[in-house]
C-alpha positions, 0 to 999 in steps of 0.5 A: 109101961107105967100109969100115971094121974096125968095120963088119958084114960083113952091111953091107959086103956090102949097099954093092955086090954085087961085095965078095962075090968079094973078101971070098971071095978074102980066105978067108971063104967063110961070107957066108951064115952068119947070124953073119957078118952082125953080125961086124966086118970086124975079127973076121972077120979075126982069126977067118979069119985074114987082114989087115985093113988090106990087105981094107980097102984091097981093099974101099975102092978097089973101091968107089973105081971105083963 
């Protein structure tokens, strides 16, 4: 299991339940808008305006430890 930018939201959030708190944490508070299940990582950065390469790292090494 690896995340990358090009990946949905709506299928980083079907690898493991504990990403929620983390992409939470990141700012994206809208997990059950029905557009962020066919958003990139990437496009959810830019439009919520946080950095990218640190989520993916964040979210990569939590599912690291699974």
């Amino acid at each position: 299991m690896k995340v990358t930018k090009d990946m949905f939201i709506g299928e980083v959030l079907k690898l493991d339940k504990g990403v929620e708190e983390i992409l939470m944490n990141a700012g994206m508070h809208c997990l059950g808008c029905p557009s962020s299940q066919m958003e990139s990582v990437e496009d959810a950065a830019m439009v919520h305006g946080f950095n990218v390469d640190e989520l993916i790292d964040n979210l990569n090494n939590y599912l690291k430890d699974k």
